[in-house]
DRENLUM-542293 format. One record per residue (C-alpha): residue number from 1; residue in one letter; x, y, z. Coordinates in Angstrom, 2 decimals. Layout:
BEGIN
resi; resn; x; y; z
NUM; A; X; Y; Z
...
This chain:
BEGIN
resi; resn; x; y; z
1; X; 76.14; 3.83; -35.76
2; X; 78.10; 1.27; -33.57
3; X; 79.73; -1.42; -35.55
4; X; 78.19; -4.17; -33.62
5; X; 74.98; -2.85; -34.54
6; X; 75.79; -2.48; -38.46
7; X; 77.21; -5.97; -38.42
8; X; 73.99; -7.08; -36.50
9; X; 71.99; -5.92; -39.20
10; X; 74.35; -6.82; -42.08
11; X; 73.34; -10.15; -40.59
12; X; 69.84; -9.98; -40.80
13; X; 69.82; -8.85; -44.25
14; X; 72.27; -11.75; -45.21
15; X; 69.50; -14.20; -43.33
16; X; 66.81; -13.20; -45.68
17; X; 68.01; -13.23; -48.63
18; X; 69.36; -16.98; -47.74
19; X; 65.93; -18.45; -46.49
20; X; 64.56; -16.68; -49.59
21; X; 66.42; -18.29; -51.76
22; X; 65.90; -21.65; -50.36
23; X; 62.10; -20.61; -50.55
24; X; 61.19; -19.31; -47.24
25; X; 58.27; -16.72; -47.35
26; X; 59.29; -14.29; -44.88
27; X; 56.17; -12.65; -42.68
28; X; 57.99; -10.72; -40.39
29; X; 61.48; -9.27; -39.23
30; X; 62.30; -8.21; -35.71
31; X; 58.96; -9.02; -34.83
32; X; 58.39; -7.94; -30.97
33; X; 56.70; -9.11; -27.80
34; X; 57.33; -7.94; -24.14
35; X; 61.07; -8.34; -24.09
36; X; 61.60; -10.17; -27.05
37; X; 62.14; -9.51; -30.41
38; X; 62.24; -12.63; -32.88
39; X; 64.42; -11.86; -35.71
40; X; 62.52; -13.59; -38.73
41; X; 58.98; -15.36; -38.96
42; X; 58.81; -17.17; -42.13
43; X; 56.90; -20.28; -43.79
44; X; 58.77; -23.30; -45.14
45; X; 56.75; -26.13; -46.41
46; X; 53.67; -25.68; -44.43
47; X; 55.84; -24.65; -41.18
48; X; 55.96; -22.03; -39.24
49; X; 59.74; -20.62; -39.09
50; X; 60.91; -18.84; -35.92
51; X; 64.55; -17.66; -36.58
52; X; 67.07; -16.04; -34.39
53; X; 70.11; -14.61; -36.01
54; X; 73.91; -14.68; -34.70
55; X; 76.09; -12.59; -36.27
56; X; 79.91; -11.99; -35.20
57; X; 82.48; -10.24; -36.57
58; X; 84.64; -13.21; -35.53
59; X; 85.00; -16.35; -33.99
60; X; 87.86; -16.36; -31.94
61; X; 85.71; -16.45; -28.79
62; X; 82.88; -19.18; -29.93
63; X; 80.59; -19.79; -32.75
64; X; 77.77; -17.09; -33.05
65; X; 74.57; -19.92; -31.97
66; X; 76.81; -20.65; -29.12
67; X; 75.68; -17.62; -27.36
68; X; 72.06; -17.92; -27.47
69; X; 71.10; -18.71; -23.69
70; X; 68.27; -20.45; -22.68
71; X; 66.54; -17.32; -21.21
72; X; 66.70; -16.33; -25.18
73; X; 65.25; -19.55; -26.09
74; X; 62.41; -18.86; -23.65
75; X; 61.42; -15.28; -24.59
76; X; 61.34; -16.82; -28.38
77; X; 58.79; -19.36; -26.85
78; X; 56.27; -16.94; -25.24
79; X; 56.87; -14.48; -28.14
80; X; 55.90; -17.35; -30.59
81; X; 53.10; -18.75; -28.54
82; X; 51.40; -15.07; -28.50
83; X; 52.23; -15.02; -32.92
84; X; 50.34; -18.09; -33.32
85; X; 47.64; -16.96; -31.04
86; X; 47.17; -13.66; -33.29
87; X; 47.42; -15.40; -36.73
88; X; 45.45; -18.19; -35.30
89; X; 48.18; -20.77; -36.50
90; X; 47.84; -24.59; -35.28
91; X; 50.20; -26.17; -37.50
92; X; 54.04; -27.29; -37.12
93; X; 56.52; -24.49; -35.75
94; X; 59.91; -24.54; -35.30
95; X; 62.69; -22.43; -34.04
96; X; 65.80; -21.97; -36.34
97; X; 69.10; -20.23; -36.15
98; X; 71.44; -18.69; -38.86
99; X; 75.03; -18.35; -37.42
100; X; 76.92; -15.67; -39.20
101; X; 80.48; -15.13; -39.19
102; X; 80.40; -11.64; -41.07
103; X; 83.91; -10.01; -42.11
104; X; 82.87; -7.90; -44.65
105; X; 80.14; -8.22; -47.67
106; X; 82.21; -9.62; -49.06
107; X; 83.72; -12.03; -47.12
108; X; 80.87; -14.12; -44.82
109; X; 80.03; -17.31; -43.70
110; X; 76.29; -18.65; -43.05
111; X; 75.44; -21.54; -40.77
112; X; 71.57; -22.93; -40.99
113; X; 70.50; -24.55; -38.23
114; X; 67.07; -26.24; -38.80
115; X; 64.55; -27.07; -35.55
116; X; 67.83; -25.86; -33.55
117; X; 65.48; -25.84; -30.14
118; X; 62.37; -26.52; -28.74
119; X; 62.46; -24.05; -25.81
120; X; 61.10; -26.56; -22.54
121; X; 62.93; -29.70; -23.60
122; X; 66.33; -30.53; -22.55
């Protein structure tokens, strides 16, 4: 497997376990509509959670939520639009994003960003 890929999912797992422990109840994991795949849906507090995961083996060329382009941010909107639609969901939502500098399993950093976006708003 390519080592972008294994660090990509390293990444993911990492994710979980973190919003678990701070008492998100995950639903789904690379959940997927048309072209886009939404990392994590999860509930927090009566919110609906849509997270997208960074993960980078470094950051000598930017932080890992600095390369999530607004074409990204859309395809999360219309993929979260359609979830809500199927689970018939009418609450609060929100889009998050965990930033993940991953070396080794041992050797990690995790960055939270809560309601990092509203995809449409500028």
């Amino acid at each position: 497997m390519a080592k972008h890929i294994e660090t990509g999912q390293a990444g993911e797992a990492l994710a979980q376990a973190f919003l678990k422990r701070k008492g998100y109840r995950i639903l789904e994991t690379n959940w997927r509509f048309s072209k886009a795949e939404v990392d994590i849906i999860a509930i927090h507090e009566h919110t609906l959670v849509f997270v997208e995961v960074k993960t980078r083996s470094s950051d000598r060329y930017g932080q890992p939520e600095e390369f999530i382009s607004d074409y990204k941010e859309r395809l999360l909107a219309d993929a979260a639009s359609v979830y809500m639609e199927q689970i018939e969901h009418e609450a609060a939502i929100r889009f998050d994003v965990i930033a993940i500098v991953y070396r080794s399993a041992e050797d990690y950093h995790i960055t939270h960003f809560e309601d990092a976006f509203f995809p449409g708003l500028e």
